[in-house]
C-alpha positions, 0 to 999 in steps of 0.5 A: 121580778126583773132588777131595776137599770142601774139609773132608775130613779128611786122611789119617791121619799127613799134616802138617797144613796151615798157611797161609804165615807173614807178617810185617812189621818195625816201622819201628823195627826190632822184629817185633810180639811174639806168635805165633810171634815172641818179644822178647828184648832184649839188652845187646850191640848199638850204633848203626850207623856214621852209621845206615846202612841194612843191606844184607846178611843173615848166616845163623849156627848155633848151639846151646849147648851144641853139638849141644843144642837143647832150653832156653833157653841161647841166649837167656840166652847172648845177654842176658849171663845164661848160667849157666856153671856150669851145663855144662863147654863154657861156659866156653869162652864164659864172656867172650864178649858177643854177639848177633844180631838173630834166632833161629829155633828148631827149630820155627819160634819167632823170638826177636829180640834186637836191633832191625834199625836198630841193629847187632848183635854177630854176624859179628866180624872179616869182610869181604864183596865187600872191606869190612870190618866186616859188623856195620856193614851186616849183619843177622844171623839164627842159625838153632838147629842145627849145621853137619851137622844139617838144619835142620827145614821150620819153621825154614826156612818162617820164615827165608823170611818173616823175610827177606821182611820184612827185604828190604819195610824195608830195602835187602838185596841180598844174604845169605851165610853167616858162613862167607863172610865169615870164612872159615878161622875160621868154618863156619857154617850149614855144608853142612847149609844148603840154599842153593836154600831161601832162593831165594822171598826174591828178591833174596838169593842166596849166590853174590856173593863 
């Protein structure tokens, strides 16, 4: 069979095609705004001990209220501006003040909360390969879902080229689940994560516990 002309019009009901997403961290840690990637400040980070270069990737869920995607709870959650009144589960989380550095949306949006040079408070009471502490060394990257939801192809397309960026500015050699290094406390991204989909960001891998 002949191959198509290179301006065929394709099939009906075929995704359309989209060229690979690339992206590039600042040196001060910040992703250009524009495009597919959002600036959304947050109040809860601080310095990282002696201003340690991370080395570690954290993937979280996360939806507010849980199992919702739609709106923009997270974000507001994270700036210390969620309207607790404005759905019963929230007051579950009415005292809390955290952050990362990333969210990726369902469709693919990046929101970035934090600068990767500064530390975010993501991972809580941790420990990976014996050192407490992952905020100090970690990068953390929420991904909107829960932990038996599949995550969409957007969002994994854009985690790939987020880490990608993140390993092209700083020393990452290894990234894992909160459920790793806070396990019995938390589950996240669950076993809705499909590990092997993170495989094209070399050197990450999920099996160094």
């Amino acid at each position: 069979m002949p191959a198509a002309p290179e301006d065929a019009t394709p099939p009906a009901g075929a995704a359309p095609h989209r060229p690979p997403l690339s992206l590039a961290l600042q040196a001060d840690g910040w992703l250009p705004p524009g495009g597919p990637v959002l600036h959304r400040p947050s109040p809860n980070h601080d310095r990282r001990p002696e201003d340690e270069d991370p080395y570690l990737l954290v993937i979280h869920n996360i939806s507010l209220p849980p199992g919702v995607f739609e709106g923009d709870a997270v974000i507001d959650f994270f700036q210390n501006r969620l309207d607790i009144a404005a759905h019963p589960w929230f007051e579950n989380i009415r005292d809390l003040r955290v952050s990362a550095h990333f969210l990726i949306r369902r469709d693919g949006r990046i929101v970035q909360f934090v600068p990767t040079t500064l530390r975010a408070w993501h991972a809580g009471v941790s420990a990976f390969q014996g050192r407490e502490r992952c905020n100090d060394y970690a990068i953390g990257i929420e991904l909107e879902g829960t932990d038996t939801t599949p995550y969409t192809g957007a969002q994994y397309a854009a985690l790939n080229a987020l880490a990608a960026a993140i390993c092209s500015r700083h020393p990452i050699r290894a990234a894992c689940g909160h459920e790793h290094i806070a396990p019995g406390r938390k589950t996240d991204p669950g076993p809705a994560f499909e590990w092997g989909r993170l495989a094209g960001a070399a050197p990450l891998a999920p099996d160094l516990f």
